[in-house]
N, C-alpha and C positions, 0 to 999 in steps of 0.2 A: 128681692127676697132677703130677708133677716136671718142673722144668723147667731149660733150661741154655745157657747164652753162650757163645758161641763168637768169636774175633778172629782173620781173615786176612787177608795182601794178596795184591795182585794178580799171579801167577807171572812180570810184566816189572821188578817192582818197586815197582808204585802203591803207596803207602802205603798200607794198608786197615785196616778198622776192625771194632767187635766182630758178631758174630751171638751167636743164642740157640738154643739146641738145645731142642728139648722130647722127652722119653722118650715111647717109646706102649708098646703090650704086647709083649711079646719074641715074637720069631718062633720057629714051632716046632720049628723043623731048623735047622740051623747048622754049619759046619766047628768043630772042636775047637777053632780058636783063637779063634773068636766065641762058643760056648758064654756064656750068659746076660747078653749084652749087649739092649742096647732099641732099638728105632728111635727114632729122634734127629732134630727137624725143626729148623733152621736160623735165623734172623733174619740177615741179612748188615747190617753196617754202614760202607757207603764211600761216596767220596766222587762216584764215578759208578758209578750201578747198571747202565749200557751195560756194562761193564767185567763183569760176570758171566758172561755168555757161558753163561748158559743153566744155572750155578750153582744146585743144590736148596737153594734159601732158601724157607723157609716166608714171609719176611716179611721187608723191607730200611727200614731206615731210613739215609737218605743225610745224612751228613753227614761233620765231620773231627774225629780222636779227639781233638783241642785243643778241640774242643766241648762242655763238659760235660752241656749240655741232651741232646745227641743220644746222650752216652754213655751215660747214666742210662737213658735211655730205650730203648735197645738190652738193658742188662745188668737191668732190672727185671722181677723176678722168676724169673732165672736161679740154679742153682746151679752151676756154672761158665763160665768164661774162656777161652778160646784167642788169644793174641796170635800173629799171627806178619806181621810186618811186613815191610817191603822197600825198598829205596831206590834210586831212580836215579842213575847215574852223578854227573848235574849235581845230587843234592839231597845229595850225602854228609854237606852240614855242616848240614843240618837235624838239631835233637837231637829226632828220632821215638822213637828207641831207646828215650832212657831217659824223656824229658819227657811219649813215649807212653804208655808202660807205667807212670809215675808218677799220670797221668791215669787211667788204667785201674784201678788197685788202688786210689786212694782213692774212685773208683764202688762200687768193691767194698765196704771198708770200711765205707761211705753205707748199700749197701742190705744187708750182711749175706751176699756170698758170698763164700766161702771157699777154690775149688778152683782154682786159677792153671796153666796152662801156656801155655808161651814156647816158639817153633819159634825159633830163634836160630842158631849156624853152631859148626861145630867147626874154625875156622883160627886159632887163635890162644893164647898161654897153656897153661894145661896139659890144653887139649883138645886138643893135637896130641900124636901118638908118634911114634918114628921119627925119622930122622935127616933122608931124601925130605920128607916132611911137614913136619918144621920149619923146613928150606929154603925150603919153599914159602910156610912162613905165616910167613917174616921177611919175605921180596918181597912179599907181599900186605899184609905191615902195614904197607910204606913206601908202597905204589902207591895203600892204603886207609884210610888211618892217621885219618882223620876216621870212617869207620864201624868200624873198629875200636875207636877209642877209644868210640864210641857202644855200642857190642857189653858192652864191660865196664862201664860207665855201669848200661847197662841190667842186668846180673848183678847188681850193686850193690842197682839198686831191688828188683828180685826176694826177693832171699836175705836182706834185713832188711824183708821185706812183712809179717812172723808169716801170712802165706795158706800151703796145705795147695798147694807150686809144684811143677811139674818144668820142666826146662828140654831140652828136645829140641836136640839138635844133629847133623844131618845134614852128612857130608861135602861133598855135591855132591848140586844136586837137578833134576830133569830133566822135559820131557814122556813122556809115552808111557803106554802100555798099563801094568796091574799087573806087577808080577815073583811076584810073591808075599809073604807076611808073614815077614818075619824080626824075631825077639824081637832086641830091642834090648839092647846091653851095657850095662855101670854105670859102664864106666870106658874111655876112647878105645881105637880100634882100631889096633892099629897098623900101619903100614903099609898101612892101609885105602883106598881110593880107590873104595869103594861105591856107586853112583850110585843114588838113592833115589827114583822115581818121586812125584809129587803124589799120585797115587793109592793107592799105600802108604805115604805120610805119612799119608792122611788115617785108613787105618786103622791104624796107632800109636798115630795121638792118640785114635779111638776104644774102644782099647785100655787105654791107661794113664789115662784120666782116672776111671774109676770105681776105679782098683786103687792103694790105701794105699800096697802097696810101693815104687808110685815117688815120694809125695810127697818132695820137698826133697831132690834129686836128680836129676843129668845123665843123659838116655837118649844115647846113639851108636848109632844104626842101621847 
């Protein structure tokens, strides 16, 4: 039986830390776009497991991704990763982004897995298109310019990992109900303003991480 890690935070912005996914037998029936995926059980790794709020983690180990006992121990015996981290307004100038995900791929490295993806943001650089959109993300690069710069920090650690990465970048991400799955682009959307539910994040990630064609490679939802 396979198994696999997973890393989110907390939808206010807690910084959060890795889980582990384990595969079971595939379900027999399935919509077209889930066709031969596996159920997937969880490990959560944060810093307060209150903060779950009822989150399907098979199993939590609490600690902070600056920890490398707690990360190891999270990512051991995982065949994938899921970062996707988040910052509060007053923590901008903490380097999570990249000193995070630096900490994370060298666990990797450690125990031998290979499969990396990053939830990360499409405001900045040449993930915005459009003329609206790169208005927007010059204002949010002066108003954010500490998590921006942590943003391409962290692309940096990613894209010279040699791990088998994609990097997700969602426009704008929200509460609520599913919308439904929409396949993800290769390349920015433009003029796009998609608001992407958590819960169709979580099935993209579910999505793209068993499938080659996104390795080493931007999703745009």
């Amino acid at each position: 039986m396979s198994r696999a890690a997973a890393e989110r935070g907390a939808p206010d912005g807690e910084a959060g830390e890795p889980h582990r996914l384990r595969r079971h037998r595939p379900r027999r029936t399935r919509p077209a776009h889930r066709r031969g995926r596996r159920r997937l059980a969880t490990t959560a790794h944060v810093r307060d497991p209150a903060r779950l709020a009822g989150a399907p983690a098979g199993r939590i180990v609490t600690g902070s991704v600056f920890e490398r006992d707690t990360v190891l121990d999270a990512l051991d015996g995982a065949d994938a990763v899921v970062v996707a981290f988040g910052l509060r307004r007053r923590e901008r100038r903490t380097p999570l982004y990249a000193q995070g995900t630096r900490h994370v791929v060298d666990a990797m490295h450690l125990l031998g897995v290979h499969r990396l993806l990053v939830v990360s943001e499409a405001a900045y650089g040449d993930h915005v298109q459009g003329a609206v959109q790169r208005g927007l993300a010059k204002l949010y690069g002066t108003v954010a310019a500490p998590a921006v710069r942590g943003r391409r920090e962290q692309d940096a650690v990613v894209t010279a990992s040699g791990l088998d990465w994609t990097v997700v970048r969602p426009t704008v991400l929200t509460e609520g109900p599913p919308r439904g799955y929409r396949p993800p682009a290769t390349a920015p959307r433009r003029a796009d303003t998609y608001r992407l539910t958590y819960a169709d994040l979580a099935e993209l990630i579910l999505q793209a991480l068993p499938d080659p064609a996104t390795y080493r490679r931007s999703l745009y939802p």
